[in-house]
C-alpha positions in Angstrom: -18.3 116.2 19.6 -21.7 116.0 20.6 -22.1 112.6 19.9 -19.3 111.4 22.3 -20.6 113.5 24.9 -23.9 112.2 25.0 -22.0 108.6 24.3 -20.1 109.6 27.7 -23.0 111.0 29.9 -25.5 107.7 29.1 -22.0 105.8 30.0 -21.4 107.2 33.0 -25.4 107.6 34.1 -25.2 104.1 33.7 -21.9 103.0 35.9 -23.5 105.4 38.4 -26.7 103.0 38.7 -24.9 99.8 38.5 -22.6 101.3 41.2 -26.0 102.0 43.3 -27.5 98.5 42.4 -24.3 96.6 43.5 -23.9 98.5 46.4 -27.6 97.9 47.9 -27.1 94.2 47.1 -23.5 93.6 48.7 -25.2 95.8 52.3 -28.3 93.6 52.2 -30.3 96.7 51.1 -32.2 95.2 48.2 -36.1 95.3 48.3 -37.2 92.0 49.6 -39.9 91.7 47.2 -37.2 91.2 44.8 -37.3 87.6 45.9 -40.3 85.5 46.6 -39.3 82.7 48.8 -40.9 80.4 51.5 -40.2 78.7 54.4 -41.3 75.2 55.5 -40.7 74.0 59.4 -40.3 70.4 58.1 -39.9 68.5 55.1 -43.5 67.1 55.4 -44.9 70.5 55.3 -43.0 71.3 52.1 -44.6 67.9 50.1 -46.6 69.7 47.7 -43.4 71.8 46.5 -40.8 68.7 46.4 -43.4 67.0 44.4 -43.8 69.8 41.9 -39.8 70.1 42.1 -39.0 66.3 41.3 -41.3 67.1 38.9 -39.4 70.3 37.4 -37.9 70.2 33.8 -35.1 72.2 35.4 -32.4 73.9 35.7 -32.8 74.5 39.2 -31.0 75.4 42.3 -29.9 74.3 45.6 -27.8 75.5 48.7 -27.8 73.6 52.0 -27.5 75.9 55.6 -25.8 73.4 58.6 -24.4 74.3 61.8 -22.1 72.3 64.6 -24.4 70.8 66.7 -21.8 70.2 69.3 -20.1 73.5 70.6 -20.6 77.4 71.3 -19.0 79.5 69.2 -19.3 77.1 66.5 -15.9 75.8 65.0 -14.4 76.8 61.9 -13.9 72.9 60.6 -17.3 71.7 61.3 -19.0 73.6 58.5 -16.8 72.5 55.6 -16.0 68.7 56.8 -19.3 67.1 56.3 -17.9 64.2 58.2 -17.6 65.6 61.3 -19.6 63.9 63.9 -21.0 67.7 64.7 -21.7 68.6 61.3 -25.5 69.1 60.8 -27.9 70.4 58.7 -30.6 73.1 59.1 -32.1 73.0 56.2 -31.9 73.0 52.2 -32.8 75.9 49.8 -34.2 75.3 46.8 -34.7 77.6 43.5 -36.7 76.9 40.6 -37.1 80.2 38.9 -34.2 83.3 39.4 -36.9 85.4 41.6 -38.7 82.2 43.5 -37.6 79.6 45.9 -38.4 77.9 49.6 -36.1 76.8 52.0 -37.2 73.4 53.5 -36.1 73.1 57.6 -34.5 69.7 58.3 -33.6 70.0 61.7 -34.7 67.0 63.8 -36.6 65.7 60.7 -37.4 61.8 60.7 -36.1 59.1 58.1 -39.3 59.1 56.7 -39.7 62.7 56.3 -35.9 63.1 54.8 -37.5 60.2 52.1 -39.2 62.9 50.7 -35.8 64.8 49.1 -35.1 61.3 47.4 -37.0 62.0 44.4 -36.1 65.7 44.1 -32.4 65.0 43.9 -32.8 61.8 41.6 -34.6 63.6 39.2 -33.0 64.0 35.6 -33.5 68.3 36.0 -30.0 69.7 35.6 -28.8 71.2 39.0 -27.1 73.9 40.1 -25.9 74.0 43.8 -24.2 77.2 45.7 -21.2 75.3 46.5 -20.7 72.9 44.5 -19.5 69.3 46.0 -20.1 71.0 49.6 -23.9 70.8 49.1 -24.0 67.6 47.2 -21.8 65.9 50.4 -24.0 67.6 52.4 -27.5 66.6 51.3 -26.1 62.7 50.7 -24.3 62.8 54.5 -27.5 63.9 55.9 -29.3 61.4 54.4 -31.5 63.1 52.1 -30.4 61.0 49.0 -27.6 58.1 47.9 -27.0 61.0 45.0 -27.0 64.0 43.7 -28.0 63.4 39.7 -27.3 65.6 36.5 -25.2 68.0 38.7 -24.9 70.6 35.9 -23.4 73.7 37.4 -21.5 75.1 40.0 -22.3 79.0 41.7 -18.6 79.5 43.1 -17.3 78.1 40.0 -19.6 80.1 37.7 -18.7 83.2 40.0 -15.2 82.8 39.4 -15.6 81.8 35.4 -17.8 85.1 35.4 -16.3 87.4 37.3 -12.7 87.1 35.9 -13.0 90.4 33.9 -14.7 89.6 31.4 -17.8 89.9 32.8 -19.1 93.9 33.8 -21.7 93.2 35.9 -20.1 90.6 38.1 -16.5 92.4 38.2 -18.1 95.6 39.2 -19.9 93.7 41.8 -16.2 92.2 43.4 -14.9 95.6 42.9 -17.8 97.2 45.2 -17.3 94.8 48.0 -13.3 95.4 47.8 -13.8 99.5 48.4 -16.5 99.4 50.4 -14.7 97.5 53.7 -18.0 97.2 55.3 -19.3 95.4 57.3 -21.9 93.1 54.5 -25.0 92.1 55.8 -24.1 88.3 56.1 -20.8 89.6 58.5 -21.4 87.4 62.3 -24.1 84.9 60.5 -21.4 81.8 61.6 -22.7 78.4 62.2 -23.6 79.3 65.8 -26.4 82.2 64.3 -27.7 79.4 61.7 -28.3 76.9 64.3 -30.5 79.4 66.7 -31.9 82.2 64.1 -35.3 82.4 63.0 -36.5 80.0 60.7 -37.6 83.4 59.0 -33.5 85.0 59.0 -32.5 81.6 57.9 -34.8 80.9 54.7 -34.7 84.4 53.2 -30.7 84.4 53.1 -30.5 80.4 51.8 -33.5 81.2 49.0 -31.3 84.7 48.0 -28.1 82.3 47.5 -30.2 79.6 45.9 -31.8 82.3 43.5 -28.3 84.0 42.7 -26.8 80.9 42.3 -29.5 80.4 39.5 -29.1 83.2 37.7 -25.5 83.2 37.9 -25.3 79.9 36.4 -28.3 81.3 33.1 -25.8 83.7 32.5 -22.5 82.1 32.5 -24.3 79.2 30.4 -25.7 81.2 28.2 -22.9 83.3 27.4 -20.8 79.9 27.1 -24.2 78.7 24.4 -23.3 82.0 22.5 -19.5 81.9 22.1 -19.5 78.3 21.4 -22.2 79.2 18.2 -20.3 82.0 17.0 -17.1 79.6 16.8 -19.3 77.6 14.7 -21.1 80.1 12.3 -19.0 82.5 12.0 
């Protein structure tokens, strides 16, 4: 009766919405206050927020942008074998709150300056990197650290835990981008565009995968915290 039709409407008002919010964040659309981020030219610039971040009770996040340094258009192999002689690094993304970030340039950066990640990396705050052992390779073959410690989640790994079905939000999301077959708003940004764009372009789209990567890995964890104390209360 009535009850079901009002149970229907407030359903469907809301799959309309999520369909609206999904489909501004797949096309790039999304306010960019949505995100505070900021961008440092080199690591020496950025002192004040690695200190704070070695200093960060955590959990925190972390994606790595690199480009091949050796040829134009940029080859497929260079940016997913970090020990290719080509492979380098622009820069690293970092984000300490789900809204908040920086992205730290490396290009070109010194010994000493790449000193500074040391301490950030080593630090016992639980870490969460966009792509997993990628980024921790990455950050350790450019020289930024020996290691990568308390590696505690894992943004392609959480995205595939957490969009398997069982999870609205994220399965609505995959099934966006799957009818939309549009061109997304990362579509052309190849290694080639993240060695020569804008340190601007660069940090706003790193900090964005940083800060997803985050969130991504609150929720799956929390929902993971929830299940495992109703199996034990309950």
């Amino acid at each position: 009766g009535v009850v079901d039709d009002a149970a229907r409407s407030a359903a469907r008002d809301k799959f309309m919405s999520d369909v609206r919010r999904m489909v501004d964040r797949v096309l790039g659309r999304e306010p960019e206050d949505t995100i505070r981020w900021h961008a440092f030219e080199t690591p020496g610039a950025a002192t004040e927020v690695l200190a704070r971040l070695a200093a960060h009770p955590g959990p925190w996040a972390f994606d790595i942008e690199t480009y091949d340094a050796g040829a134009f258009p940029s080859r497929k192999d260079v940016a997913t074998d970090t020990c290719h002689p080509d492979f380098r690094v622009r820069g690293v993304a970092f984000a300490w709150a789900e809204d908040e970030g920086a992205f730290v340039q490396t290009a070109g950066a010194l010994a000493g300056d790449l000193a500074l990640f040391v301490p950030v990396f080593e630090s016992p705050a639980p870490k969460n990197a966009f792509n997993g052992h990628f980024d921790e390779e990455g950050v350790i073959a450019a020289g930024m650290t020996p290691e990568v410690r308390n590696r505690a989640g894992d943004g392609m790994l959480a995205m595939v835990a957490a969009g398997d079905g069982a999870h609205e939000s994220l399965s609505l999301e995959k099934a966006v981008i799957d009818i939309l077959h549009e061109r997304q708003y990362w579509s052309g940004f190849d290694k080639s565009t993240m060695r020569d764009a804008p340190l601007e372009v660069v940090a706003r789209g790193a900090v964005l995968d940083a800060c997803y990567t985050l969130r991504l890995c609150n929720t799956l964890h929390a929902k993971m915290q929830s299940e495992v104390l109703e199996e034990r209360y309950l």
